[in-house]
Each structure stands twice: as structure tokens, then as C-alpha cells.
N, C-alpha and C positions, 0 to 999 in steps of 0.2 A: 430888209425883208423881215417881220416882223407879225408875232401876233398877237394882237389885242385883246384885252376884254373889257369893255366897256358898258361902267355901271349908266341903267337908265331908268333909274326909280323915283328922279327928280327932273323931270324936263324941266326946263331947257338946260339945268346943269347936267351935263354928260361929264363923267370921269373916267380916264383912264386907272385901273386898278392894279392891273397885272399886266406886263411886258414879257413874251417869251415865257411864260410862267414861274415869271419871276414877280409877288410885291411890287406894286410901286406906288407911290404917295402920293397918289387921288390928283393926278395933274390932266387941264384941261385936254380936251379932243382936238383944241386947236393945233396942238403939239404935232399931231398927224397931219392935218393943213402944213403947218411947216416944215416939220422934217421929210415926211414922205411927198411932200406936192399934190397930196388930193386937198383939193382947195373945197371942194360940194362937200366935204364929209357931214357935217349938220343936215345937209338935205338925204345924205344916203340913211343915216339913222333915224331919223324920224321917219323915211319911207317902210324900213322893217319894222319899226314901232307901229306904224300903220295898218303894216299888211301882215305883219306877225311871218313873216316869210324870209328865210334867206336871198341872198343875190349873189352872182359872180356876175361883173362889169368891169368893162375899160374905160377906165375917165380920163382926162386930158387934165392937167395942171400946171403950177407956175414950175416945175422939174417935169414937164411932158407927160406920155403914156403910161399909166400906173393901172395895172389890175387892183381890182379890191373885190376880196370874199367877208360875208358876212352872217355869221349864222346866229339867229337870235336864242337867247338861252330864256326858256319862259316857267315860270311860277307854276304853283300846283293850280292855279284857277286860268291858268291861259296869259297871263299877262308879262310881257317882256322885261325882265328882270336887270337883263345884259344882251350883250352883243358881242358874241366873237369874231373878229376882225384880224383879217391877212390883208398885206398889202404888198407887193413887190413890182416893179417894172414889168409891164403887159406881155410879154414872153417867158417869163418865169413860172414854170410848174410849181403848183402850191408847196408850200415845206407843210412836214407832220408837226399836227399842231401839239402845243406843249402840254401837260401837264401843270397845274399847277402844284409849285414846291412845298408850299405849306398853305393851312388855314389859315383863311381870312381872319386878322383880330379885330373887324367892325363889326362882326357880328352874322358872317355867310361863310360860307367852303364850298370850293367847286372843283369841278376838270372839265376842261376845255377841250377833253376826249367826246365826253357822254352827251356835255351840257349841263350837267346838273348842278345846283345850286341849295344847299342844305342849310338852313341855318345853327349855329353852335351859340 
């Protein structure tokens, strides 16, 4: 049970940046396919890239029934920036999402509270 934040400024490269809001080193989406069992996550993200819209769903995976929340974190002109991303087993109340610990050194700062995304 974990939350995401997932840079989407390069489709189709999706990166995981921050875990729990904690830094992490820019590793693929597919990470969440494997560890957590949502096997669509490519198709969930580009559906909030699309619609500029959060989602809370129950998807079926190769680890069974997994809830996944996702709230998209968007730019000062509207455009989806990141994605924050919950995932836990489909009966699990969402956890309080993290903070993130420090700024980004590629060149962004966020919270995973607000949304927001400031460049430094």
C-alpha cells in the first residue's frame, strides 16, 4: 500500500519519482504492474492524461483485486504534470497521502497533499 507520484511529461515514458514521499530514481510504472498486480496501469494513466480527471477503481490483476486512486497533479496551463497514485488491496481505506520529504533535484518541488508542483 503505497503512494505514487508519477512523472507524465514524456509519454509514453512514465516514471515513478517519489514512493511514500520519499525520492526515488526515476524507475518505470511497470514496477507497479509488478509489485502491486495492477497489470492496466499504462491504460489507467493515460486515461487521467486524457481526461485530466482523477479516478478511484477496482481492477483485477495477476495479485487479484487492487483498488487504485489517482489524482492528477496539473501545470499552471492545465496540463498533467504527474499523477498521484494509491494502490492497496480493494478493501483497504486509502492511507493519508505523503508529503513529499525534500525537493526535487531535476528541477520540480511538490506535496502530494495540495498537488502542486513549483519549479526550483
Amino acid at each position: 500500500m503505497s503512494w505514487y507520484l508519477i512523472e507524465t511529461l514524456c509519454p509514453p515514458a512514465y516514471s515513478i519519482v517519489f514512493i511514500d514521499g520519499t525520492e526515488h530514481a526515476w524507475s518505470s510504472v511497470l514496477r507497479i504492474a509488478r509489485k502491486d498486480g495492477v497489470d492496466s496501469i499504462v491504460d489507467l494513466i493515460e486515461q487521467v492524461l486524457r481526461t485530466r480527471e482523477g479516478l478511484d477503481r477496482n481492477v483485477v490483476g495477476h495479485k487479484g483485486a487492487r483498488r487504485v486512486v489517482m489524482r492528477p497533479v496539473l501545470g499552471y496551463e492545465g496540463e498533467v504534470y504527474g499523477i498521484k497514485t494509491w494502490v492497496a488491496p480493494s478493501e483497504t481505506p486509502i492511507a493519508p497521502e505523503e508529503k513529499l520529504s525534500r525537493p526535487v533535484d531535476r528541477g520540480v518541488s511538490g506535496d502530494l497533499r495540495s498537488g502542486a508542483l513549483v519549479t526550483v
